[in-house]
C-alpha positions in Angstrom: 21.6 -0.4 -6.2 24.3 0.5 -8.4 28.1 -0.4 -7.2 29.0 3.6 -6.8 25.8 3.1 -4.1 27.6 -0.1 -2.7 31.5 1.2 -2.8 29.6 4.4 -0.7 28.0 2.4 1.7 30.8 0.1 2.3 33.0 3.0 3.6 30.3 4.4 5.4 29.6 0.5 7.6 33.3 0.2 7.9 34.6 3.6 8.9 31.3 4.9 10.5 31.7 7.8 8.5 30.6 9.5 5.2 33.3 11.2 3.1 32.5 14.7 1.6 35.1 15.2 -1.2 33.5 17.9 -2.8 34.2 20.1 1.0 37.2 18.0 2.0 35.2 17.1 5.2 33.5 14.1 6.2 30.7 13.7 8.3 30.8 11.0 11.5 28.8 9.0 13.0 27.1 8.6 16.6 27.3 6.2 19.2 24.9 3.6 18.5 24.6 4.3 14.5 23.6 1.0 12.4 22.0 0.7 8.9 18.7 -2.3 8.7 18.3 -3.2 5.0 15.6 -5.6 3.7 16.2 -7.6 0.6 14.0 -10.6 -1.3 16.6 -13.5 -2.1 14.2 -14.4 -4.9 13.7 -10.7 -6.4 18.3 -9.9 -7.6 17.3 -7.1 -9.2 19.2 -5.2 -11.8 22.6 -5.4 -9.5 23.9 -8.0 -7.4 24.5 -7.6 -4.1 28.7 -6.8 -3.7 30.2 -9.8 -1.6 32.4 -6.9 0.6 29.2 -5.0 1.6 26.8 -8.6 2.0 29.9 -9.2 4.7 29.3 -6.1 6.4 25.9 -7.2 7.4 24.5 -9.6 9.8 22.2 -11.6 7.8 19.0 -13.1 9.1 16.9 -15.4 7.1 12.7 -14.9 7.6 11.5 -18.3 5.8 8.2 -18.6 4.4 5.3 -20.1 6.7 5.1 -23.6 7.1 1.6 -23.7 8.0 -1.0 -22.6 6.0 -3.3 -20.8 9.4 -0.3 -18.9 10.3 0.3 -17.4 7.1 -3.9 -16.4 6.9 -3.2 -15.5 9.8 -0.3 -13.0 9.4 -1.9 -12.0 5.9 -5.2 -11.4 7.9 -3.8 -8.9 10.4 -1.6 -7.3 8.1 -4.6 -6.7 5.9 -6.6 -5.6 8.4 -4.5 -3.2 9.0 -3.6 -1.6 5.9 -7.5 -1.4 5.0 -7.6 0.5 8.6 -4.7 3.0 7.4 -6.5 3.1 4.0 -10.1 4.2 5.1 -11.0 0.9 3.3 -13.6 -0.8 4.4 -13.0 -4.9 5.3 -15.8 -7.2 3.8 -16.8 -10.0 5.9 -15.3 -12.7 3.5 -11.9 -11.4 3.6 -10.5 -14.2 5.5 -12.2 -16.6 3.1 -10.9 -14.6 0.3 -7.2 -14.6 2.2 -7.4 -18.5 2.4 -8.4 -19.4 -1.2 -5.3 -17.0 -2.5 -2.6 -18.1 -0.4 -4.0 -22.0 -1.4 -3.4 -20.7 -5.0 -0.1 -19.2 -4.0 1.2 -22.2 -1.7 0.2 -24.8 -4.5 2.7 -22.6 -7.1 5.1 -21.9 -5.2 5.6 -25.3 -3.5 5.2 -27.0 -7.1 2.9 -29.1 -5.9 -1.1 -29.2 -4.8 -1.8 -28.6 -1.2 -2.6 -32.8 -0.9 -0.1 -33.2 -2.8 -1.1 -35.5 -5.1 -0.5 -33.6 -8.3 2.9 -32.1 -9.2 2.8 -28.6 -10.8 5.2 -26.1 -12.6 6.4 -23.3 -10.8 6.1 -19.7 -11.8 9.7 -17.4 -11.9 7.9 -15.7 -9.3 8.1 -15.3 -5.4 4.5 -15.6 -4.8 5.6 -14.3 -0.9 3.4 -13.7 2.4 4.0 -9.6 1.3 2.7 -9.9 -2.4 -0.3 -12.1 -0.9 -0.5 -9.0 1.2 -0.3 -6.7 -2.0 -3.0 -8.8 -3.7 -5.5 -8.7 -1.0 -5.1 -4.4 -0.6 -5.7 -4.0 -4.4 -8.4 -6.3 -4.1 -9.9 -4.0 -1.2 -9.8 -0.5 -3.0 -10.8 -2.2 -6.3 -13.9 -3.2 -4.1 -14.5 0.0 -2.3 -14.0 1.8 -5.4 -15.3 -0.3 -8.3 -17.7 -3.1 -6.7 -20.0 -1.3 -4.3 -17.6 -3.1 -1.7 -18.2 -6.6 -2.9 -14.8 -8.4 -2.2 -14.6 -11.0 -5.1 -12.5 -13.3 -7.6 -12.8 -10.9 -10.4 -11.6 -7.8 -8.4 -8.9 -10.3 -7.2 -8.3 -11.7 -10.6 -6.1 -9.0 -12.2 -4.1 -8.4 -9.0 -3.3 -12.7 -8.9 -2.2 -12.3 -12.4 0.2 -9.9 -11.9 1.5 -11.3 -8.7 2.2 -14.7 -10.9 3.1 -13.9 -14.4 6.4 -12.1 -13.9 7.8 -13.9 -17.3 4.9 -13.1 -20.0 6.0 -16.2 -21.6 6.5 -19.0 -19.1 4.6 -17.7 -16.3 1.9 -17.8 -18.9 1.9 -21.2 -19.4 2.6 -22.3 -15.8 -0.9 -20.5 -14.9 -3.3 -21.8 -17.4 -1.5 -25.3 -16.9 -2.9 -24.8 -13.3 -5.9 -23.2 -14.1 -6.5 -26.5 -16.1 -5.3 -29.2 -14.2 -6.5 -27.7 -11.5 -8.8 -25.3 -10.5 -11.3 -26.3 -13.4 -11.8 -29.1 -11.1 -12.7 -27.4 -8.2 -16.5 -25.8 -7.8 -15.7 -23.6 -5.1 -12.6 -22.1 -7.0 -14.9 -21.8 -10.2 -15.3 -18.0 -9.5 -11.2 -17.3 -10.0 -10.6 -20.0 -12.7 -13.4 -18.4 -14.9 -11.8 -14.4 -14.0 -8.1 -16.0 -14.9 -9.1 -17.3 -18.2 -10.7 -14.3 -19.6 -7.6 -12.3 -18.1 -4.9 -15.3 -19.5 
């Protein structure tokens, strides 16, 4: 948000109030009043974050999933979900589908294969729990709408892409280094190395 957003809001956390200049009145707030704001450390955006309204909040940390079953897990449910709210219908390999992304995802982001035998660039980008989230959704309607409700790599494909190349130069290369080194090489992940390269 812009810093006339952020001087605003810093008067308003400080003196529980909101000044109306324009009617020389200002309007207070109620017992109990408190603002929750969400931010992504990884994703700055266009303005940083003043230092006098980051102190006004009490800042709580939510760190990635360690372990890969609770975040299929968490991406799962929260899938579920969405498709519920959507009128989507869930395929049955959803969960399989929900693993072999956040493999792909965990391997980039952590910079290194899930064995951890091969070291691996990472992307400029996140690659969170939420966007896994974001990936799977698009995957759904592009199923329901486009794939007679087959849930597959390719409807996955463009959605991954996306989620990965933020920078169209080095995100680039950091995915077909990967799609290279290392999903060529695996027969079960032929399906999304073969929809990657014809989207790459």
């Amino acid at each position: 948000m812009g810093s006339d957003v952020q001087d605003t809001l810093i008067t308003v956390l400080s003196e529980k109030m909101l000044p109306i200049p324009e009617l020389n009145d200002a309007v207070y707030a109620t017992r109990g009043f408190n603002v929750i704001a969400t931010a992504n450390d990884r994703d700055k955006g266009v303005n940083e974050l003043s230092a006098a309204l980051k102190r006004r909040f009490n800042v709580v940390v939510l760190p990635l999933p360690d372990d890969m079953d609770e975040e299929v897990a968490i991406v799962s449910k929260r899938v579920g979900e969405m498709a519920k709210s959507l009128e989507l219908p869930a395929p049955a390999n959803v969960k399989d589908e929900v693993g072999r992304l956040l493999s792909i995802f965990r391997e980039l982001r952590s910079g290194e294969t899930l064995d951890g035998k091969s070291v691996l660039k990472k992307p400029s980008g996140n690659l969170s729990t939420a966007e896994a989230i974001a990936v799977m959704v698009g995957g759904l309607s592009h199923a329901a709408y486009f794939a007679k409700g087959d849930l597959s790599a390719d409807g996955l494909a463009p959605n991954v892409l996306g989620a990965i190349v933020k920078d169209p130069v080095q995100d680039k290369l950091v995915l077909e280094e990967y799609l290279e080194t290392v999903l060529k090489k695996r027969s079960d992940y032929s399906d999304y190395y073969s929809a990657l390269v014809e989207l790459v």
